[in-house]
SEPA-238739 format. One line per field, with one value per residue (C-alpha): residue in three letters; z, x, y. Coordinates in steps of 0.02 Angstrom, whole numbers, plus 32768, in hexadecimal, padded with zeros to 4 digits. Each point is the difference from the previous one (the first is absolute). Layout:
BEGIN
residuo <- (ALA  ...) $
c3 <- (Z  ...) $
c1 <- (X  ...) $
c2 <- (Y  ...) $
% end
This chain:
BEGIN
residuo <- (UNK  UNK  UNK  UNK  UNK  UNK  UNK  UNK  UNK  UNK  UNK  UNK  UNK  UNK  UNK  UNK  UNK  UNK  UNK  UNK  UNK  UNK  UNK  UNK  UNK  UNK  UNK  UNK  UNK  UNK  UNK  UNK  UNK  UNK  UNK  UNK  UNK  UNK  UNK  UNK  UNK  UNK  UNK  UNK  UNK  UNK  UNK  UNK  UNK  UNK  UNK  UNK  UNK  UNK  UNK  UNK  UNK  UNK  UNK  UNK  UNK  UNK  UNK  UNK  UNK  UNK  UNK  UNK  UNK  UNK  UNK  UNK  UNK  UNK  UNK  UNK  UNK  UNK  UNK  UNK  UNK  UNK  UNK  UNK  UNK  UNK  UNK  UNK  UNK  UNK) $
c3 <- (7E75  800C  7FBD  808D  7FB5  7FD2  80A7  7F89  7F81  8078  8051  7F80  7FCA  80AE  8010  80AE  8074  7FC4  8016  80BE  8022  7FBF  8055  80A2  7FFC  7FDF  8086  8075  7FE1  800C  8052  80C7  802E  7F87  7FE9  7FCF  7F89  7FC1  7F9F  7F79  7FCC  7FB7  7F5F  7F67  7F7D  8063  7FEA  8096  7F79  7FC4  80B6  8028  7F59  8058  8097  7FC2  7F96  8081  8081  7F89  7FEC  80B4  802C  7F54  803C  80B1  7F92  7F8E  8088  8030  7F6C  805E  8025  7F77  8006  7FE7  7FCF  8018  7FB3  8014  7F87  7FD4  7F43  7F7C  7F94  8090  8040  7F50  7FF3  8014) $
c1 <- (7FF6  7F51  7F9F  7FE4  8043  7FA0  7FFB  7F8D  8086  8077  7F90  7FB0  8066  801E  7FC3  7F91  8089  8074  7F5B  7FE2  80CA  7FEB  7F5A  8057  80B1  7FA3  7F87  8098  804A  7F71  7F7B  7FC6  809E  8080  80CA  8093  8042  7FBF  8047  7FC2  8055  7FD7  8033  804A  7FA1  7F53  7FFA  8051  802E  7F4C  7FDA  806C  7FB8  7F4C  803B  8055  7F79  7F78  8079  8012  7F4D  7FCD  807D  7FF4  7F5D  806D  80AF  7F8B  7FC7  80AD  8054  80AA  7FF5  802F  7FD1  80CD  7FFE  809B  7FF6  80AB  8013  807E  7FD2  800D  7F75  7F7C  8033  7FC1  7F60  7F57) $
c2 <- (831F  804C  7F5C  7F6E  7F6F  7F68  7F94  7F7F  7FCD  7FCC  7FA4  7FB2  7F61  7FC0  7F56  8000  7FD0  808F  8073  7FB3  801B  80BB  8017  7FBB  8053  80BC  7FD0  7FDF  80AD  8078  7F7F  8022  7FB0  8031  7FBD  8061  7F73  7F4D  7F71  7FC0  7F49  7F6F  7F8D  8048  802F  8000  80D2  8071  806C  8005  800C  809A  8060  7FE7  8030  809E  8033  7FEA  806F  8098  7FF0  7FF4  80A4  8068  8072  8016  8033  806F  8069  8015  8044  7FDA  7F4B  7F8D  7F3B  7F9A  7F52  7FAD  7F5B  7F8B  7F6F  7F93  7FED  8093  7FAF  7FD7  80B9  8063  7F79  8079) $
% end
């Protein structure tokens, strides 16, 4: 894929506390202090999927200019879920 994807769409139907818990979980991995891993939990149905989309999306766009200089590296997402249906939702 030669075209950086669109960081905006993914982000864009977040309600604000999904956009603070995106904003906050990338900031935790490539922030002055970053983590390896982080958790994100809380009620059903208040958006971790939603979450991990906007996280994802704003990771391939914070490494994709770093992965095209290096024509070798790749950028893997491996995203485990316990539900076919939320797994195939864009």
């Amino acid at each position: 894929m030669s075209t950086r994807p669109d960081t905006s769409s993914a982000l864009a139907g977040l309600k604000d506390f999904q956009t603070a818990t995106v904003n906050y979980v990338f900031d935790r991995f490539y922030g002055p202090d970053p983590t390896r891993r982080f958790l994100v939990a809380d009620e059903v149905g208040l958006g971790k999927t939603l979450v991990a989309r906007g996280v994802i999306a704003r990771t391939i766009d914070h490494l994709w200019d770093e992965v095209l200089r290096n024509k070798s590296r790749r950028i893997d997402v491996i995203y485990i879920c316990s539900n076919a249906d939320i797994a195939r939702q864009t």
